[in-house]
OpenMM code with the backbone's topology and positions (N, CA, C; nanometers):
from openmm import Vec3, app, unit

residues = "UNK UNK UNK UNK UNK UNK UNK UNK UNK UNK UNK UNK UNK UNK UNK UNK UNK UNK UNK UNK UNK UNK UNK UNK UNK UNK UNK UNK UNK UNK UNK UNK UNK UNK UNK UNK UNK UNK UNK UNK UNK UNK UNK UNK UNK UNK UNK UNK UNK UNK UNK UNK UNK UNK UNK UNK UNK UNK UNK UNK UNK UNK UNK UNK UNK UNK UNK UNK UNK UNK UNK UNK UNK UNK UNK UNK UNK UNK UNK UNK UNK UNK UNK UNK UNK".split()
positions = [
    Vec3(4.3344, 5.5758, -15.9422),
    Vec3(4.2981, 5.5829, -15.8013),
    Vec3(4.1634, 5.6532, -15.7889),
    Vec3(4.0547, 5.5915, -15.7107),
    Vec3(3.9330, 5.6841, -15.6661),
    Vec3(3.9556, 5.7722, -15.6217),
    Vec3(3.8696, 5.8849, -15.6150),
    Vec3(3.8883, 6.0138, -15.5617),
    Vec3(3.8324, 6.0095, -15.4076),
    Vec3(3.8893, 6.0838, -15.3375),
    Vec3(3.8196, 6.1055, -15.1614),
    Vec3(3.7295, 6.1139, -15.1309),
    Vec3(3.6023, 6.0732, -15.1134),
    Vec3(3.4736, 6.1245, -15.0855),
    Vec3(3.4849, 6.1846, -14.9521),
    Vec3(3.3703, 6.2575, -14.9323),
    Vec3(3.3621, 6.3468, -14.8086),
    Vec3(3.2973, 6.1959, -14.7131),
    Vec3(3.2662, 6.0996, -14.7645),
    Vec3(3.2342, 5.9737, -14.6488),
    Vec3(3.3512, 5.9390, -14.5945),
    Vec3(3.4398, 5.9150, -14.6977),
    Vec3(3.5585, 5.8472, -14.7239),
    Vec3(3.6510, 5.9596, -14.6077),
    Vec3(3.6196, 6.0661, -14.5978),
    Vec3(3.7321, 6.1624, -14.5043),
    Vec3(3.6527, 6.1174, -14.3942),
    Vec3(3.4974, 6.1812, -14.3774),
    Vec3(3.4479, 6.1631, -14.2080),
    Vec3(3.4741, 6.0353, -14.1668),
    Vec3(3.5143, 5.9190, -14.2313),
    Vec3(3.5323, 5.7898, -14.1820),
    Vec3(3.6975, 5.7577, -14.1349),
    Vec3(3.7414, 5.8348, -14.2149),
    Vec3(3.9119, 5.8663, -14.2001),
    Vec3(3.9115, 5.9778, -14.0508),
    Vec3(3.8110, 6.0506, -14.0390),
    Vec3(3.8609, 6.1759, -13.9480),
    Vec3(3.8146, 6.0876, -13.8131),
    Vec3(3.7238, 6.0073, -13.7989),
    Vec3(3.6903, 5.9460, -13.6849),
    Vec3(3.7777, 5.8426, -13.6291),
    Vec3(3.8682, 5.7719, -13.7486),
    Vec3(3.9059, 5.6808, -13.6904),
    Vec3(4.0515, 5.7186, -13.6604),
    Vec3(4.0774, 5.8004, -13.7366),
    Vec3(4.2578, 5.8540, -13.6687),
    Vec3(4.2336, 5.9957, -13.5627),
    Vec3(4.1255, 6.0741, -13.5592),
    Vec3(4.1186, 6.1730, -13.3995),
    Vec3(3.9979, 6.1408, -13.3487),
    Vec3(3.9063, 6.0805, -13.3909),
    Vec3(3.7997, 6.0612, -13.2955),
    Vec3(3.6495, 6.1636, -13.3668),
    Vec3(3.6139, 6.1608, -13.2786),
    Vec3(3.4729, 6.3188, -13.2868),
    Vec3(3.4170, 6.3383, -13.1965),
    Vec3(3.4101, 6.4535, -13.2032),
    Vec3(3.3769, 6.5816, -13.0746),
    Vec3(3.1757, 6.5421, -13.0643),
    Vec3(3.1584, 6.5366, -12.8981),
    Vec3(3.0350, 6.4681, -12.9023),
    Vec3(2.9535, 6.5764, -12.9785),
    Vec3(2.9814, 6.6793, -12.9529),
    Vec3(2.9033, 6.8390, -12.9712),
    Vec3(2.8715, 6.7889, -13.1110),
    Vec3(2.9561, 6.7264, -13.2498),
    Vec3(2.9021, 6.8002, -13.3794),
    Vec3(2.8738, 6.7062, -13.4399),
    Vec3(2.7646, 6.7029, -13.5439),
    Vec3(2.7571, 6.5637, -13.5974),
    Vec3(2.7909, 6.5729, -13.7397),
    Vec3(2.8679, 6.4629, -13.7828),
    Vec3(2.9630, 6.4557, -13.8612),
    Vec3(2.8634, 6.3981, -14.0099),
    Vec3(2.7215, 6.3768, -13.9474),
    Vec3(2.6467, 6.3197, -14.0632),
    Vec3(2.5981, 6.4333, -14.1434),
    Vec3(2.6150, 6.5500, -14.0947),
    Vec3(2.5231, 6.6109, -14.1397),
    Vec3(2.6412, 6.6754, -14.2780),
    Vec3(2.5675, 6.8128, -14.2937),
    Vec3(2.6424, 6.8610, -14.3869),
    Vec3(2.7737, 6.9872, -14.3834),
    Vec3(2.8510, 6.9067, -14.3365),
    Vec3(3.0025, 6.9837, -14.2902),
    Vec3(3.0771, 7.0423, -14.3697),
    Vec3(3.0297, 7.0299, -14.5279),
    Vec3(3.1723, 7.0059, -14.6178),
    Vec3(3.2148, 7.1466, -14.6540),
    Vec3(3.1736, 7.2586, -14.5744),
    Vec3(3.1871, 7.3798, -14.5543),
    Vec3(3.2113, 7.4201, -14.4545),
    Vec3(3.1886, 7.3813, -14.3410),
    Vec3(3.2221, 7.3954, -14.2406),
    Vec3(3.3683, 7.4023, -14.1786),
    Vec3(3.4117, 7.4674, -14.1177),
    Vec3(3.5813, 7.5181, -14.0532),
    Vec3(3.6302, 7.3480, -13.9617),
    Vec3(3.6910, 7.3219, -13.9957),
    Vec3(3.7711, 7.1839, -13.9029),
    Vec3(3.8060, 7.2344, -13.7689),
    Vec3(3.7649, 7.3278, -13.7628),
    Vec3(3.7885, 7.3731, -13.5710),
    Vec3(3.6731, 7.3623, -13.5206),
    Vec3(3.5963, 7.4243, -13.5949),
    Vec3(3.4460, 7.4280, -13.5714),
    Vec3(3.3769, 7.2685, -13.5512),
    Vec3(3.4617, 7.2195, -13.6150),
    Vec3(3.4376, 7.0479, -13.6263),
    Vec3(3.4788, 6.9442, -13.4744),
    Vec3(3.6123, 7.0871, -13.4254),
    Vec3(3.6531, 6.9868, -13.3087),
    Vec3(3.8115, 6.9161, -13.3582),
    Vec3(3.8229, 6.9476, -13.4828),
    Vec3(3.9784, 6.9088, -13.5279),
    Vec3(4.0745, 7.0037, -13.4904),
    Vec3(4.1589, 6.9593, -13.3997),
    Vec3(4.3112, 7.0655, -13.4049),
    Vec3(4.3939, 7.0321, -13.5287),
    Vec3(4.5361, 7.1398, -13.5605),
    Vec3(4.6048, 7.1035, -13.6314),
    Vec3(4.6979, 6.9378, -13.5878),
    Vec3(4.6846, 6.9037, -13.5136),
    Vec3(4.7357, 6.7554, -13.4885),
    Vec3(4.6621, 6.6802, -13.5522),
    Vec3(4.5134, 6.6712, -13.5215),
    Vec3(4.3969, 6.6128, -13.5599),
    Vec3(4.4312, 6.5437, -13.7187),
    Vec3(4.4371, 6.7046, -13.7455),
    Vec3(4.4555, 6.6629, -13.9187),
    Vec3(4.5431, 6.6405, -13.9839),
    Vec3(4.7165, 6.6398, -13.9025),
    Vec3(4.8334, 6.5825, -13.9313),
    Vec3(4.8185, 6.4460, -13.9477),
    Vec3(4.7403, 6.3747, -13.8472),
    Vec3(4.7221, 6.2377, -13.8441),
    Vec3(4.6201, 6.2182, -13.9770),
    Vec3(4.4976, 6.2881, -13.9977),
    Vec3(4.4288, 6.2537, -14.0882),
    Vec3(4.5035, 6.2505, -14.2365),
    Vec3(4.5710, 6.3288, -14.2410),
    Vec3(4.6797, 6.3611, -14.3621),
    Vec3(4.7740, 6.2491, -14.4113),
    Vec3(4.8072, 6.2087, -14.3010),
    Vec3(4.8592, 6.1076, -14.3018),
    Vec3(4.8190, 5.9319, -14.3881),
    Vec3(4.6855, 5.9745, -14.3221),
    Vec3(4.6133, 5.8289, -14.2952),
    Vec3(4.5790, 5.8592, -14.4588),
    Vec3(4.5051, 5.9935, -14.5396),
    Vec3(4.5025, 5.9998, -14.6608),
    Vec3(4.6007, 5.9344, -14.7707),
    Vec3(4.7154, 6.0313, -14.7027),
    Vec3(4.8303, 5.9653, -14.8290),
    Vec3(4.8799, 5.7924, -14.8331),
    Vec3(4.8136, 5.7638, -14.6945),
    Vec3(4.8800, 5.6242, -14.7270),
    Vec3(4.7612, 5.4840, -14.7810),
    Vec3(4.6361, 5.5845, -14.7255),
    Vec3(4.5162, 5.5087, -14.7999),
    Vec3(4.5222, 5.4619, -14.9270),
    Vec3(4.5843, 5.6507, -15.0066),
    Vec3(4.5190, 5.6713, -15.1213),
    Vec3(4.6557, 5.6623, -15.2082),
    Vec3(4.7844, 5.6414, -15.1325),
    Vec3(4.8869, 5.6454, -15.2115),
    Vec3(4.9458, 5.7391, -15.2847),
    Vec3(4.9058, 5.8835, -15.2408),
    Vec3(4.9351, 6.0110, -15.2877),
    Vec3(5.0442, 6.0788, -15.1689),
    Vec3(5.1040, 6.1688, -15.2318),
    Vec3(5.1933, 6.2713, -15.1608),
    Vec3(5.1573, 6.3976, -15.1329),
    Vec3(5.1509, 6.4412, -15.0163),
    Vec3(5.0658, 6.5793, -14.9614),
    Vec3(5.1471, 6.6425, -14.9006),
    Vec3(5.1416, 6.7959, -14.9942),
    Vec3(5.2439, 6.8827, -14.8973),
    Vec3(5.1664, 6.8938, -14.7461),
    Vec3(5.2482, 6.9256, -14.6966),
    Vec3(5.1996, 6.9693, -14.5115),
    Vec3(5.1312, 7.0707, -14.5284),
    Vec3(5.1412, 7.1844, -14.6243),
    Vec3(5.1147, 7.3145, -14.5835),
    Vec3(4.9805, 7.3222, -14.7142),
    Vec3(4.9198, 7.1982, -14.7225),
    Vec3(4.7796, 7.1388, -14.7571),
    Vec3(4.6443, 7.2094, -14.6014),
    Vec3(4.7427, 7.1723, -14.4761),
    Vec3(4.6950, 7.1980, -14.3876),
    Vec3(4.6359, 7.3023, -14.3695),
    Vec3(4.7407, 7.4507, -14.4211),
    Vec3(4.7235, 7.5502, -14.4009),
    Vec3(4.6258, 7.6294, -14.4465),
    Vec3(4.6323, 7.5528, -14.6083),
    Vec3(4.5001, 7.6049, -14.6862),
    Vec3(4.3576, 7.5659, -14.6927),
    Vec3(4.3916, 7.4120, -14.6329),
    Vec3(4.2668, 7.3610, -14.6352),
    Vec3(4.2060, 7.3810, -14.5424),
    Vec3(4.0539, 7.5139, -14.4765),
    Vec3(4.0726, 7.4658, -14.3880),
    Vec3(3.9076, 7.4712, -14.3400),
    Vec3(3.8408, 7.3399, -14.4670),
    Vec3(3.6784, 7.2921, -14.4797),
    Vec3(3.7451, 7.1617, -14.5082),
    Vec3(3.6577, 7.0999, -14.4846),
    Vec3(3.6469, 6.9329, -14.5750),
    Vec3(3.6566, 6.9734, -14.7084),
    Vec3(3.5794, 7.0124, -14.7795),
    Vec3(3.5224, 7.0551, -14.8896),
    Vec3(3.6779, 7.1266, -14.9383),
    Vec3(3.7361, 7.1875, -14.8788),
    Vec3(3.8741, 7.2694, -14.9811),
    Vec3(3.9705, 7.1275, -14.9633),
    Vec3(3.9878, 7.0652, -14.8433),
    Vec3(4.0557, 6.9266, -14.7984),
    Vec3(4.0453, 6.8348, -14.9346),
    Vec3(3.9190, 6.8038, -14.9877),
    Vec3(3.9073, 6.6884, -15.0508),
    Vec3(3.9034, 6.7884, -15.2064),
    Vec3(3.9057, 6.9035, -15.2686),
    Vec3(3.9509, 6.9343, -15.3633),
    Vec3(4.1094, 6.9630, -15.3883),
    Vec3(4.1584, 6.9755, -15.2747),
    Vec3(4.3330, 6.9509, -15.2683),
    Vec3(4.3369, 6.8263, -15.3111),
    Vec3(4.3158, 6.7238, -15.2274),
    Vec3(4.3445, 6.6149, -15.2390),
    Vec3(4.3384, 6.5209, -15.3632),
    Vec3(4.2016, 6.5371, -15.4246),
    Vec3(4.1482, 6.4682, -15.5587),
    Vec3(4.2532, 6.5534, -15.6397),
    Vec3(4.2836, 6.6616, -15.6119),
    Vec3(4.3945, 6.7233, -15.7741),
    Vec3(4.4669, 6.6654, -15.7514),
    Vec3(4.5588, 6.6119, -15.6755),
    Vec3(4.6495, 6.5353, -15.6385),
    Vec3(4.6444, 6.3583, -15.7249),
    Vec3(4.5477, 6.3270, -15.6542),
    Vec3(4.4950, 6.2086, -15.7243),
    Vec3(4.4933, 6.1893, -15.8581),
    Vec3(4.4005, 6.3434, -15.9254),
    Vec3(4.3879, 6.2985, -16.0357),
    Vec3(4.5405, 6.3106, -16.1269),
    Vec3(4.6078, 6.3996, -16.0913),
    Vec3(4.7422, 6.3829, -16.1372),
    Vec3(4.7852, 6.3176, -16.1339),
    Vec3(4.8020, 6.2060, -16.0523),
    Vec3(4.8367, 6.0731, -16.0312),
    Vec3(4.9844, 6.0977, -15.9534),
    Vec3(5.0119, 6.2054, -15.8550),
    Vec3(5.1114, 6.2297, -15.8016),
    Vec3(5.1246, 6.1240, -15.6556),
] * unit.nanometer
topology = app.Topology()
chain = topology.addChain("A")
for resn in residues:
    res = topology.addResidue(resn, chain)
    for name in ("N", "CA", "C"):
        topology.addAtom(name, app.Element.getBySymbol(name[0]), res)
C-alpha cells in the first residue's frame, strides 16, 4: 500500500469537512494544530474514516488524540501502512 501524502490528506480533509475560508491549505501546514486549521474533532472522525477506507488500514480512534498536526496524522498513519495492518 502507498503511504499518505500530506496532498493525499489536504485532498481527503477538503472533501469529507470542507475548509475554513481563513486558512490556506496550500501552504505549509504539516505542523500546524488541526484547530488552527479549522478542523473540529468531528472533522477528523470523518477524515479518519475516509483514510482507513481509502487506504485499507485500521485506526485506533484515539489516533485522534495524539495526532494533533498533519505531520504527527500522516506518521501514525504510514506506521500503520507500513505494517501492513
Amino acid at each position: 500500500m502507498t503511504a499518505l501524502t500530506l496532498e493525499a490528506l489536504v485532498r481527503i480533509l477538503r472533501e469529507s469537512a470542507g475548509e475554513d475560508e481563513g486558512v490556506d491549505l496550500g501552504g505549509d501546514i504539516a505542523d500546524t494544530a488541526f484547530t488552527d486549521l479549522g478542523y473540529d474533532s468531528l472533522a477528523l472522525l470523518e477524515t479518519l474514516g475516509r483514510v482507513q477506507r481509502d487506504y485499507g488500514v485500521t485506526l485506533d480512534d484515539d489516533l485522534l488524540a495524539t495526532a494533533q498536526t498533519p505531520r504527527q496524522f500522516l506518521d501514525a498513519v504510514n506506521e500503520v501502512i507500513a505494517a501492513g495492518v
